[in-house]
C-alpha positions as CSV (number, residue, x, y, z in Angstrom):
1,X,-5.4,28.4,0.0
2,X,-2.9,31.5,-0.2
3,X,-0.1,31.7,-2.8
4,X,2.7,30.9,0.4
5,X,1.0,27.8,1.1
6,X,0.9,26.7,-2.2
7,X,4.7,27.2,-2.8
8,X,5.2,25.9,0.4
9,X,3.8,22.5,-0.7
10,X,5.4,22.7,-4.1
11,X,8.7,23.0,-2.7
12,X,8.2,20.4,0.0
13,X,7.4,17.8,-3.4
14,X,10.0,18.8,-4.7
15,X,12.4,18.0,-1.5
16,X,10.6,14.2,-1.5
17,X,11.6,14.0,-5.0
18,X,15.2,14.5,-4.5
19,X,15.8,13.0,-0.8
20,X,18.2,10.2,-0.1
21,X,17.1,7.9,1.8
22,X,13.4,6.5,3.4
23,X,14.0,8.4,6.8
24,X,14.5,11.8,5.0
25,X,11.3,11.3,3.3
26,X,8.4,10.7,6.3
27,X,10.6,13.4,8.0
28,X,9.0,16.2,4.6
29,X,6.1,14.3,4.4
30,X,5.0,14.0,8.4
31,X,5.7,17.6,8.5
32,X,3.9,18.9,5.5
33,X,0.6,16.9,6.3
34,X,1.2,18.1,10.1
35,X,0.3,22.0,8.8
36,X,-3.1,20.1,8.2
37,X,-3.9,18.9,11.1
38,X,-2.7,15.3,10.2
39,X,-0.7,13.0,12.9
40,X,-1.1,9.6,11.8
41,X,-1.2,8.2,8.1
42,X,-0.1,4.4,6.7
43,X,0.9,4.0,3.2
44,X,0.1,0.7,1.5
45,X,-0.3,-1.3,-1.3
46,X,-3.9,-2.4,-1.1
47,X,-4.5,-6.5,-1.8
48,X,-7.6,-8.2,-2.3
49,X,-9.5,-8.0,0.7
50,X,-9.6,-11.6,2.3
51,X,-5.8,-11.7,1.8
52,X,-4.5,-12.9,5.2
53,X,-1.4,-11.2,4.5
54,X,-2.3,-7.6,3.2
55,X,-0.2,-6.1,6.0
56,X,3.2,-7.1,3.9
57,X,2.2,-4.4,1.5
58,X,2.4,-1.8,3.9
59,X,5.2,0.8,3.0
60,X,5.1,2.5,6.1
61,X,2.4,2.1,9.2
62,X,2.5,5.7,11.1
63,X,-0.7,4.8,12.7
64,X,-1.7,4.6,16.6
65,X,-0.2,1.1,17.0
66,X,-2.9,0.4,19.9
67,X,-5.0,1.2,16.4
68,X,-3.2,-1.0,14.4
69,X,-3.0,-4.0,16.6
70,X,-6.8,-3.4,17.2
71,X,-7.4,-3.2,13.4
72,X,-5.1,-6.2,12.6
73,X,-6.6,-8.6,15.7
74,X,-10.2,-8.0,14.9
75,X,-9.9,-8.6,11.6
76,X,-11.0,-5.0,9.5
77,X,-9.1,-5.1,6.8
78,X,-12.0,-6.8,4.5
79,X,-14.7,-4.5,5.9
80,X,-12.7,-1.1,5.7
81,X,-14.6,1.3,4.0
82,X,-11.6,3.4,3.2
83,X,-9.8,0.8,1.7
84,X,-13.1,-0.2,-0.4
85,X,-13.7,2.9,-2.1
86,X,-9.9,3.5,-2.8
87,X,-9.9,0.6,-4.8
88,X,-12.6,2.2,-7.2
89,X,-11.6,5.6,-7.2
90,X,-8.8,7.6,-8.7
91,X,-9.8,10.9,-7.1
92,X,-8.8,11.8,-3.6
93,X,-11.5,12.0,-0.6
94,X,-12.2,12.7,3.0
95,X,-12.7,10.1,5.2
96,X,-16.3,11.7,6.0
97,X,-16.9,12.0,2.7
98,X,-17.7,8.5,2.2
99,X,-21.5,7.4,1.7
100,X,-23.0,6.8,5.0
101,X,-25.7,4.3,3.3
102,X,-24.0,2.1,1.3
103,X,-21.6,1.2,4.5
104,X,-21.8,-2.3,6.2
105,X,-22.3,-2.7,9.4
106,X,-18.9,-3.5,9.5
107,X,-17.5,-1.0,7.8
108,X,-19.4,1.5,10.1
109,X,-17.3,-0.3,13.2
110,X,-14.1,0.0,11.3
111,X,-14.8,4.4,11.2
112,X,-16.1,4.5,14.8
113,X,-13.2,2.2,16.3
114,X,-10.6,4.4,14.8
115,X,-12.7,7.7,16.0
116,X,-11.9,5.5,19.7
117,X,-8.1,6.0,19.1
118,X,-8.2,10.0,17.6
119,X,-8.8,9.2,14.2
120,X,-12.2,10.9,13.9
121,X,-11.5,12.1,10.0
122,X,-9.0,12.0,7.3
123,X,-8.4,11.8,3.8
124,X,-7.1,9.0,1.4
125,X,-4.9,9.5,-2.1
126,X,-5.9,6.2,-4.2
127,X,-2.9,5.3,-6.0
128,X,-3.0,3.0,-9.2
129,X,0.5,1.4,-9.9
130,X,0.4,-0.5,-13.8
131,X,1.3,-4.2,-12.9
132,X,0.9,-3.8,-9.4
133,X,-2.6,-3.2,-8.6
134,X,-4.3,-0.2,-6.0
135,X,-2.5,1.3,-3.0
136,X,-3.2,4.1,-0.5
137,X,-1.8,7.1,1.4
138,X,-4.2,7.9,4.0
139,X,-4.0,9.9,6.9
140,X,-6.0,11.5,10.0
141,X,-6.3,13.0,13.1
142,X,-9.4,13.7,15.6
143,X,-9.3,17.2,13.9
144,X,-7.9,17.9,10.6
145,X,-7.7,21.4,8.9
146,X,-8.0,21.2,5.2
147,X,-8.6,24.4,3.3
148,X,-10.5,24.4,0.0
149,X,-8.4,24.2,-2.8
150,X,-5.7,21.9,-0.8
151,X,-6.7,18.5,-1.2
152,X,-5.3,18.4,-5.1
153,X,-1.8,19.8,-3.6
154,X,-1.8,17.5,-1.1
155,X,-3.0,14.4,-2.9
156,X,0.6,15.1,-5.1
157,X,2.2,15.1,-2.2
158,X,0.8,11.7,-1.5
159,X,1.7,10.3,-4.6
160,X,5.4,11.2,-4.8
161,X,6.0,10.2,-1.5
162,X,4.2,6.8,-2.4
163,X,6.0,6.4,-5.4
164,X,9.9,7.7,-3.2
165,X,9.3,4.8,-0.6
166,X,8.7,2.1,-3.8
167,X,11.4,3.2,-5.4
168,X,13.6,2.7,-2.4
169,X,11.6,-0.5,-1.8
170,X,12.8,-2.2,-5.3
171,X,16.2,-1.0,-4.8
172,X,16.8,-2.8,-1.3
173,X,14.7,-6.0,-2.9
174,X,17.5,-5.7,-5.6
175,X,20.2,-6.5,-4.0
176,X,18.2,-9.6,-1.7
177,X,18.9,-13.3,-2.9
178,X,18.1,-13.5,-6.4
179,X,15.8,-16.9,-6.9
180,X,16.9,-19.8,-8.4
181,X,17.3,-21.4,-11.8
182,X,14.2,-24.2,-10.6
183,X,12.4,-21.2,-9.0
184,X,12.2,-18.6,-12.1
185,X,11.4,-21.9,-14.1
186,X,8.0,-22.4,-11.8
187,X,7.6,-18.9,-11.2
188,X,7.2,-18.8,-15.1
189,X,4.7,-21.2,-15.6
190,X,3.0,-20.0,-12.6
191,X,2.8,-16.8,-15.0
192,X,1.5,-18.3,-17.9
193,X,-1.7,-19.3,-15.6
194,X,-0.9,-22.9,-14.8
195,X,-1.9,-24.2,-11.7
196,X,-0.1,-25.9,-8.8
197,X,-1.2,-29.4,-10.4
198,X,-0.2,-28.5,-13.6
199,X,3.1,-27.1,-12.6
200,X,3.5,-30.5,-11.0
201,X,2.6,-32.8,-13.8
202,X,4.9,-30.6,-15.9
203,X,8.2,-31.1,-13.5
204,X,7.5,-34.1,-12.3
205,X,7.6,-32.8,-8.6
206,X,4.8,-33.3,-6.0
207,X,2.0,-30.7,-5.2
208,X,4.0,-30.0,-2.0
209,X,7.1,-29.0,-3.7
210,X,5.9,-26.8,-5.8
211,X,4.0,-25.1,-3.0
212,X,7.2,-25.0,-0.7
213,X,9.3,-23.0,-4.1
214,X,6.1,-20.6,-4.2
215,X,6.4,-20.0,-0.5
216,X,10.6,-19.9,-1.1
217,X,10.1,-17.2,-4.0
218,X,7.4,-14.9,-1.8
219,X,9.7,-14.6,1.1
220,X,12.4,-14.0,-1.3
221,X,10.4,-11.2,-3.0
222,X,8.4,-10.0,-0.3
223,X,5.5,-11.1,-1.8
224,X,1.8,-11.9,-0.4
225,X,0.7,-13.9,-3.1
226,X,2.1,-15.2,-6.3
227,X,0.2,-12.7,-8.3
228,X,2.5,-10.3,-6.4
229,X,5.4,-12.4,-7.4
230,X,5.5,-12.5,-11.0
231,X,4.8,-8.7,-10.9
232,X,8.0,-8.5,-8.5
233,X,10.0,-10.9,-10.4
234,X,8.8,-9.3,-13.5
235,X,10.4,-5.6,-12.7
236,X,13.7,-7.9,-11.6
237,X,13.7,-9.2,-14.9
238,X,13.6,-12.8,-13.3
239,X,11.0,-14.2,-15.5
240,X,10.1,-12.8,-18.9
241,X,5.8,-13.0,-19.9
């Protein structure tokens, strides 16, 4: 990788840094990782796999969406090989990087469906957020171009957009409905690891009101689980641990 490329890249970071608003930063970022051959990408938070609702960590879906109603409607979010190893891994890789052997069946029809829709390889930047569990920046194409010395450059690229589109996440979260005085008080128990029954017991509600305040506080949060809640209502300085 020449020395222009390299500034080129540093300079681009340094534009996602400093830009205003969501819009201006996919505009740098589908740009940059378009000098590699890269067209489609998704930046996500990465939940545990049998969540039902790991799509509402999605920052921004830039994939195919013939691939991404394929991917949601059959179910590969569990078997996802990409998503797997990010998970356990700090260190960027390419998509056909991954260990052929120790992939499912499953996982193997996850890669060769998205080959179908021109995303033969890519890479993926595993991000670990404190408090917040794994995410992901990955992208692809049917041909990508990637010379040596790149994928570091480009995996800070990754991250600092990642990190932009949270941070302008939390800010538009900040301003939504804040919860209420009942809701912080369940939300808070619900931190200190007591259970739906207990929570009851200790209000003196039903089971089925504390469930509809848990449901109440995700869609006020944005959360997909209450796990994801108390983290949220945690950096709002809603509940205290």
């Amino acid at each position: 990788m020449n020395n222009a490329a390299v500034l080129e890249l540093l300079a681009e970071i340094s534009e996602i840094d400093s830009a205003q608003s969501t819009d201006d930063v996919l505009k740098i970022f589908r740009t940059s990782i378009g000098n590699y051959g890269l067209r489609s990408f998704l930046i996500s938070g990465l939940p545990i796999p049998h969540d039902s609702e790991w799509h509402r960590a999605i920052l921004y879906d830039g994939w195919p969406r013939e691939w991404f109603m394929r991917y949601k409607s059959q179910g590969h979010f569990p078997h996802d090989p990409c998503a797997a190893h990010s998970r356990l891994t700090a260190k960027p890789f390419l998509w056909h990087q991954l260990p052929a052997d120790r992939m499912t069946v499953r996982g193997r029809l996850v890669m060769d469906e998205a080959a179908e829709f021109g995303m033969k390889d890519g890479l993926c930047a595993p991000v670990h957020v404190p408090l917040a569990g794994p995410a992901v920046v990955t992208a692809a194409s049917d041909r990508i171009e990637i010379p040596p010395g790149a994928l570091p450059l480009i995996e800070t690229l990754c991250v600092h957009t990642f990190h932009k589109l949270s941070g302008f996440r939390a800010e538009r979260e900040e301003i939504k409905t804040p919860l209420t005085s009942r809701e912080r008080e369940l939300l808070q128990w619900s931190a200190q690891g007591k259970s739906t029954d207990d929570i009851s017991s200790i209000l003196g509600v039903t089971t089925n009101t504390v469930e509809s305040h848990h449901r109440n506080i995700r869609d006020k949060l944005d959360a997909i689980n209450v796990a994801h809640a108390i983290v949220k209502a945690l950096r709002r300085h809603e509940i205290q641990i």
